[in-house]
C-alpha positions in Angstrom: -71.9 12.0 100.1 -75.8 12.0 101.8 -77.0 13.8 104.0 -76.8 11.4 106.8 -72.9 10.9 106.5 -72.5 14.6 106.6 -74.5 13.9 109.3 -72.2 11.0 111.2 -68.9 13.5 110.4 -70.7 16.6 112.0 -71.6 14.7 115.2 -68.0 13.0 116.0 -66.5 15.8 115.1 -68.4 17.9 117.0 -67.9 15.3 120.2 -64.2 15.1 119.3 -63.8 19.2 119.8 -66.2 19.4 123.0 -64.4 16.7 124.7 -61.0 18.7 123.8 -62.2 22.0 125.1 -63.1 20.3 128.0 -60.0 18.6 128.8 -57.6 20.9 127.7 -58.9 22.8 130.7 -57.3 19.8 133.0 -55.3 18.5 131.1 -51.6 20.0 129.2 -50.7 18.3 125.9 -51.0 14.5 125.4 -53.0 15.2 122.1 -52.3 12.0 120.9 -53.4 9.7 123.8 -56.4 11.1 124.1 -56.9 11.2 120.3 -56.4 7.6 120.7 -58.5 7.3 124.0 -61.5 8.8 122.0 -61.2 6.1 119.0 -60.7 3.5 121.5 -64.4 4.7 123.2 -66.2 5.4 120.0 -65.3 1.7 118.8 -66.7 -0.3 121.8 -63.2 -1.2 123.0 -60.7 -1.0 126.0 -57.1 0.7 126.0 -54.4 0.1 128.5 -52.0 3.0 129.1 -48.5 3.0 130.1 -46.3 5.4 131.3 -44.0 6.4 134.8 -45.4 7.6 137.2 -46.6 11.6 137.1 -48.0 12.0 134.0 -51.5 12.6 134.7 -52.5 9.1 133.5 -55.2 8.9 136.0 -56.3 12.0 135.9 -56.6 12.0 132.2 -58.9 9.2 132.5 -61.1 10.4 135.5 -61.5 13.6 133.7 -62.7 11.9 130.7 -65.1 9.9 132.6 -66.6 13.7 133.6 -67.0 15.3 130.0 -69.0 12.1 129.3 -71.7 11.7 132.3 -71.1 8.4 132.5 -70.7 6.2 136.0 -67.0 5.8 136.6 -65.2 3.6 139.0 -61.8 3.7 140.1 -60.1 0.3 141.1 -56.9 0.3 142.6 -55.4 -2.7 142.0 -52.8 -4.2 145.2 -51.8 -7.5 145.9 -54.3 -8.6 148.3 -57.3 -7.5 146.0 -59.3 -10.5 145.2 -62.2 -11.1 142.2 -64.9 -10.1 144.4 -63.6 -6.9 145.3 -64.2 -6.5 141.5 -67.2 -8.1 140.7 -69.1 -8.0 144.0 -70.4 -10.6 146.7 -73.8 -11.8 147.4 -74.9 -11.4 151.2 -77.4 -13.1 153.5 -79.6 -10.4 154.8 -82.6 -10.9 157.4 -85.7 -9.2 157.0 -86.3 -7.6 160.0 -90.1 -7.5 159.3 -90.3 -10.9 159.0 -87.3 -12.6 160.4 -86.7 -14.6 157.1 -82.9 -14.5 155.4 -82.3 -13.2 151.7 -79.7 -13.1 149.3 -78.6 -9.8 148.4 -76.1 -9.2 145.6 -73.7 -6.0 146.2 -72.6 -5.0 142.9 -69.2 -4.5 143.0 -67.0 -1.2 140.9 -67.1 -3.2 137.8 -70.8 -1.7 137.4 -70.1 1.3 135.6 -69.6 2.5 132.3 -66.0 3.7 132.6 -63.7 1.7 134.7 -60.6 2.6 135.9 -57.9 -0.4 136.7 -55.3 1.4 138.2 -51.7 -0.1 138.1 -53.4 -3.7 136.8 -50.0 -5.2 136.9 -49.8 -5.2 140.6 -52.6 -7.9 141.2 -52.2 -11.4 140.8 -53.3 -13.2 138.1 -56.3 -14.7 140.0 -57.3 -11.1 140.1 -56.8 -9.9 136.4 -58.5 -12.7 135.6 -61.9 -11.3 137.0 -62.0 -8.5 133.9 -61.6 -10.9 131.7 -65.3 -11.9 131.1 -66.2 -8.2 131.9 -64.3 -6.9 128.9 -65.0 -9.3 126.5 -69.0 -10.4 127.5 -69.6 -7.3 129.2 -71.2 -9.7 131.6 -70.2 -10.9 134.9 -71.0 -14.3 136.2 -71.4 -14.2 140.2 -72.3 -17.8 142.0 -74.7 -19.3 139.4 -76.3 -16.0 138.0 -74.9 -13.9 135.1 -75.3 -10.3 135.4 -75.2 -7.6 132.4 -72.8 -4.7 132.7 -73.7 -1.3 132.1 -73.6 -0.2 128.5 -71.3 1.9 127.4 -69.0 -0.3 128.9 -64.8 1.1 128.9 -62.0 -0.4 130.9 -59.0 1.8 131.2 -55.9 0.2 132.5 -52.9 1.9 133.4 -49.8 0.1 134.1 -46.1 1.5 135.7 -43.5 -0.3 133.0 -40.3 0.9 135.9 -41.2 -0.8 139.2 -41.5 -4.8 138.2 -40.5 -5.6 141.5 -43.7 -7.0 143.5 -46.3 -6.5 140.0 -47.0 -9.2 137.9 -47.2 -9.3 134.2 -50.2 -8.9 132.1 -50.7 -12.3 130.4 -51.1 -12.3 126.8 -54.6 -13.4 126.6 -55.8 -10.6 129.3 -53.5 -8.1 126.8 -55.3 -9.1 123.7 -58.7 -7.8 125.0 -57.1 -4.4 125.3 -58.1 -2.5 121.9 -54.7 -0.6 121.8 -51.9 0.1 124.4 -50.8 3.7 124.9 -47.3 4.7 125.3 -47.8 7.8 127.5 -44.4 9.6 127.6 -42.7 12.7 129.1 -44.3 16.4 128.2 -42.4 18.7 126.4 -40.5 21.6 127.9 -43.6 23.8 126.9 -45.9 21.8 127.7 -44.6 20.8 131.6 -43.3 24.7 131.7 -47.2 24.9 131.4 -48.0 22.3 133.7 -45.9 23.7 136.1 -47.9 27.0 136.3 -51.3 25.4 136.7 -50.8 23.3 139.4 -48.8 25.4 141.3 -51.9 27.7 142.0 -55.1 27.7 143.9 -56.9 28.1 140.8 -58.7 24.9 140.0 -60.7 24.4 136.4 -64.0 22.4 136.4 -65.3 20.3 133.2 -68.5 20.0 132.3 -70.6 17.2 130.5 -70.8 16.9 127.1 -72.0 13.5 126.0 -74.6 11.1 127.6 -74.5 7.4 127.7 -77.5 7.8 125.1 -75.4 9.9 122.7 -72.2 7.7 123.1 -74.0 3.9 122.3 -75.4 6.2 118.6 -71.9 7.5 118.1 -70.8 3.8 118.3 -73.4 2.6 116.2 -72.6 5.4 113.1 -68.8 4.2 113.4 -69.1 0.6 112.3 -71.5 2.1 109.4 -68.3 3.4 107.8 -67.5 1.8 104.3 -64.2 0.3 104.0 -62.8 -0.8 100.3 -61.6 -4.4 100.0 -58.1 -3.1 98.9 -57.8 -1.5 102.6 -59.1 -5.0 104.6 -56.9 -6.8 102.2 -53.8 -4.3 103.6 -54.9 -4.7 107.2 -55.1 -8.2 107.0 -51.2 -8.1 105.0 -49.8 -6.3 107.9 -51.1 -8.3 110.5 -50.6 -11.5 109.5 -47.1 -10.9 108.1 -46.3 -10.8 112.0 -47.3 -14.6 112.6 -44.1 -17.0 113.0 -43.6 -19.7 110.4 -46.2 -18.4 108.0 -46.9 -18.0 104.0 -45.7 -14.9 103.4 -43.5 -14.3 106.5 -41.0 -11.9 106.1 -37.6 -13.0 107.7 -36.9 -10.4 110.2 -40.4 -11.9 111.7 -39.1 -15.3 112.3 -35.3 -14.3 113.3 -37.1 -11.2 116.0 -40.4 -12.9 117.1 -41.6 -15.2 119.0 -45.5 -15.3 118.5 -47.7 -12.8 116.3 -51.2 -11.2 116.3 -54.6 -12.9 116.0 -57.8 -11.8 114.0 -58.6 -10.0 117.2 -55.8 -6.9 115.9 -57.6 -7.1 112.2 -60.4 -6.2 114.0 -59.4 -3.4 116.0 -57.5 -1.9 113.1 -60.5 -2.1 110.9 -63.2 -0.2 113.5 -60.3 1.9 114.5 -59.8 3.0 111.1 -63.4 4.1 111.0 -63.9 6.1 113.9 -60.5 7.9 113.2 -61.8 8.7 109.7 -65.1 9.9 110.9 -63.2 12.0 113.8 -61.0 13.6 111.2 -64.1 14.6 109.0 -63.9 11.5 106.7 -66.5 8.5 105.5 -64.2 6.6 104.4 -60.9 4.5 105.9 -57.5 4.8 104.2 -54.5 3.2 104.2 -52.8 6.0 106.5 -55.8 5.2 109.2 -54.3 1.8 109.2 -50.6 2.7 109.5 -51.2 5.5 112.4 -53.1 2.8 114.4 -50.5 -0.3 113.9 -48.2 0.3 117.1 -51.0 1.0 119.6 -53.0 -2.3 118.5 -50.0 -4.9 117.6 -47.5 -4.0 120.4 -49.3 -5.8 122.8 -49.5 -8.6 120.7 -46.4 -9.2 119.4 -43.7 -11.2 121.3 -40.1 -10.7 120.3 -38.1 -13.7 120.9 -35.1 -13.4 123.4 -32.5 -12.9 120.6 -33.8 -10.4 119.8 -35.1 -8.6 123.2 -31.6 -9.2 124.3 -30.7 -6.6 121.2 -32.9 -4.1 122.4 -35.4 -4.8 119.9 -38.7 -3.6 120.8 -42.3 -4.5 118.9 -42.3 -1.0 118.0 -39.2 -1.2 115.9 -40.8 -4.5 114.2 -43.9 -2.8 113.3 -42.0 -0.1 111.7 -39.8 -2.2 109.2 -43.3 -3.5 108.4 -45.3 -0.6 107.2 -42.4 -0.1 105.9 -42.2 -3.2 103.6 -45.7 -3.5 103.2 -47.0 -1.6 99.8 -50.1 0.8 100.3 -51.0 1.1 96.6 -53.2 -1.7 95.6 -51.5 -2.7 92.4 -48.2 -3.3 94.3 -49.7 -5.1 96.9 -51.6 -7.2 95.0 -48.7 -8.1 92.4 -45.9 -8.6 95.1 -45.1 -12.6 94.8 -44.9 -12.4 99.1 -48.0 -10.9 99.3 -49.6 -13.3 96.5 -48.2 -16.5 99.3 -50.6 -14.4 102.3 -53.3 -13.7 100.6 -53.1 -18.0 99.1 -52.4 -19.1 102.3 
């Protein structure tokens, strides 16, 4: 290993620790979110979280937003909210020197580097649809001028997956720009006995900066510097395409359970993901295992299960499982395993 990998490791692993002391000062528990919050941010990409209300999901993220010195915005997302509200308006203005009218743009929240959509699901489509070129251009396109977004650039979406009454449903291209999707579930008893204790004081904890915008867009940068063997693109790309419908390969719990499968979008995700988890847990290199802890948070949002099987009580968790589970991590296996020989033919 050279010096400037010891280097890369040092200096996520370092960021990984600071950002930890500092929320662990806010924040009880939830190790794992944030572990996957921080790979989401060091690989350029968005994460939507979901979770009943109370626990802390927007306060996790605004508190992130502080340990980083970055711009944050916080969008509450409603009903009547419209795409400009988001994006921003252009005004006439007059001059009161010379009496002449100008257009004036008024950025709207979207400018800054870590957005927060709160409760997405509760704006109409029309609405959603507004992030769409934000997430994926990191550009905005107001009347006939485009306009650059900030840079680093991080949408945070939470949704409320118990009140369906009055929200409407992510659709499945707005989902697919989402890097992972974050189950954020109930603390345990220590961990809300400790909860309970904080809040219920008037002692309040501040966090302090630890990262500039500077510092973040390098981080980025080392992270898709990270070598990856052929043998581990070759698993990624068995895993995910194993989940398409119809297809070489196709194991048949996938065609009786699903309905439609992920896109080259996942294998990409999995793939930087697997990097900046290695280099956060003092690694050059991406394994097999980086792959497997990453596979619910990037494919549950982008398989479907059919209505047979939903009916059931089959989730896309539970199909993800049986696959890591059939799919071999050794190379030799993988590569000699006649369904595996139809993928990588096909």
């Amino acid at each position: 290993m050279n010096s400037s990998q010891h280097e890369a490791i040092q200096k996520l692993t370092e960021a990984r620790e600071k950002i930890l002391g500092q929320l662990s000062q806010i924040i009880v528990g939830q190790h794992d979110v944030i572990d996957e919050l921080l790979i989401t941010l060091f690989s350029r990409g968005h994460c939507l979280l979901e979770g009943v209300p109370g626990l802390a999901k927007t306060l996790m993220i605004s508190t992130l937003s502080n340990t980083l010195s970055l711009s944050f915005s916080r969008i509450q997302f409603t009903p009547d909210l419209m795409p400009a509200d988001i994006t921003g308006t252009e005004i006439i203005e007059e001059n009161r020197s010379t009496g002449a009218r100008e257009r004036r743009f008024l950025e709207g929240p979207v400018f800054a580097n870590v957005i927060l959509a709160d409760e997405i699901n509760r704006t109409p489509p029309k609405t959603q649809a507004a992030l769409l070129e934000a997430m994926q251009e990191r550009q905005v396109t107001v009347g006939r001028e485009r306009r650059e977004l900030s840079n680093p650039f991080f949408v945070l979406a939470t949704q409320n997956p118990i009140e369906q009454e009055g929200t409407y449903p992510l659709p499945e291209a707005q989902q697919d720009r989402f890097m992972f999707k974050v189950f954020v579930k109930y603390p345990s008893f220590e961990e809300e006995f400790e909860i309970a204790k904080r809040t219920t004081t008037n002692q309040m904890s501040e966090t302090q900066p630890v990262l500039s915008a500077d510092e973040i867009i390098k981080l980025q940068e080392i992270v898709r510097e990270v070598p990856i063997s052929d043998h581990v693109i070759r698993y990624t790309l068995s895993l995910v395409r194993q989940t398409r419908v119809g297809a070489a390969g196709t194991p048949e719990f996938i065609d009786e359970m699903s309905a439609w499968g992920a896109g080259p979008r996942a294998v990409q995700f999995l793939i930087l993901g697997g990097k900046a988890r290695a280099l956060l847990q003092g690694r050059t290199h991406v394994s097999t295992e980086d792959i497997q802890a990453l596979a619910k948070p990037a494919l549950r949002h982008r398989l479907v299960v059919n209505f047979a099987a939903e009916s059931d009580g089959v989730t896309p968790d539970d199909i993800i499982d049986r696959l890591l589970e059939s799919t071999p991590t050794k190379e030799d296996e993988l590569t000699s395993d006649a369904r595996f020989q139809k993928i990588f033919a096909s």
